[in-house]
N, C-alpha and C positions, 0 to 999 in steps of 0.2 A: 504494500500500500504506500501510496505517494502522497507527503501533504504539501499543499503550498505555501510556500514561503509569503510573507506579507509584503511583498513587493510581485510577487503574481498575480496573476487571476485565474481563474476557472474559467471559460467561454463556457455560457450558460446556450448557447447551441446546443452541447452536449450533454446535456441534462434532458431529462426525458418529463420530467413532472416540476413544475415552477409553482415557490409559495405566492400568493396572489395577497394584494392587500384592498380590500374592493371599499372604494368612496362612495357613501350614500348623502348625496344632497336634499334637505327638505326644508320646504316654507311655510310654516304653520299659518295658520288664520289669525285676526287681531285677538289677542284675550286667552288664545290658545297653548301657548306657550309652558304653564303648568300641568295642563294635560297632557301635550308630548312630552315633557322629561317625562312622567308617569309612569304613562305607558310606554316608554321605553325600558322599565324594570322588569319589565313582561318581555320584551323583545330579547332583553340579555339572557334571559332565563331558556327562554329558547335553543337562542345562540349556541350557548354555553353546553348544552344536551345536543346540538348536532356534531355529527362527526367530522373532522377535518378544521371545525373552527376552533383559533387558537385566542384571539383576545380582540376586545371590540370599546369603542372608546365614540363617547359622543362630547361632539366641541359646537358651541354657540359661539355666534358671530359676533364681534365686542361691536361693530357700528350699527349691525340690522338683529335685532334681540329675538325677530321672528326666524330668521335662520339658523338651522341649524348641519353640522354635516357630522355622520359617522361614517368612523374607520372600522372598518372590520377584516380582520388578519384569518387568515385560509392557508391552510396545509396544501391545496391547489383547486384550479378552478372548476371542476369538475363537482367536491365536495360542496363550493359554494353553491353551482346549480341546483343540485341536487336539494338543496335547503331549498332555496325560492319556489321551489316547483313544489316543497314540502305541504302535508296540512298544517304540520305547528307554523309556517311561515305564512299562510292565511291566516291562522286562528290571531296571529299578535298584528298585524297589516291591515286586513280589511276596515279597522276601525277608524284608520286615518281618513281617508281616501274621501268620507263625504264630512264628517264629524268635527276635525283636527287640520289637515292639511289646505293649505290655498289650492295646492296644483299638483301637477306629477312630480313624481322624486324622479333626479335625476345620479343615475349611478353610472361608477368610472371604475373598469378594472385595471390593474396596475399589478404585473408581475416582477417577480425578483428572483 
């Protein structure tokens, strides 16, 4: 086995499976703000019970208080599908959608 020196790299060509860090953008409605953190404790619960996901992290936006974005860290993106397409990933989601959110979320995968 060969390790690389800290002045190498790996070419991640040759990697067959890439951990993914997937960005979820969302806009809450005016007022709404305390109900998405909320239920977001619902969502981590989730997270947390599917397989592949490794740690998930939500940031508000310091100049627009209705924005918000999460990070969510994936063992690879295969895992993450597999969630979204999940029923626990309706059962914690569909409630935004008319309730909670202005608009569509917009999500960004990001491999490593």
């Amino acid at each position: 086995m060969r390790l690389a020196k800290s002045h190498e790299s790996i070419e991640p060509q040759t990697w067959n499976v890439y951990m993914i860090t997937v960005g979820m953008n969302y806009h809450v409605l005016p007022g709404k703000q305390l109900d998405f953190e909320e239920k977001f404790a619902g969502v981590i619960d989730a997270l947390k019970a599917a397989p592949g996901h490794t740690n998930s992290t939500l940031w508000k936006d310091v100049s627009d208080d209705a924005s918000y974005l999460i990070t969510s860290e994936w063992s690879d993106e295969t895992a993450f599908q597999e969630f979204i397409r999940s029923d626990a990933f309706r059962a914690v989601t569909n409630w935004g959608k008319e309730q909670i959110l202005s608009g569509r979320p917009q999500h960004k995968v990001y491999k490593h």
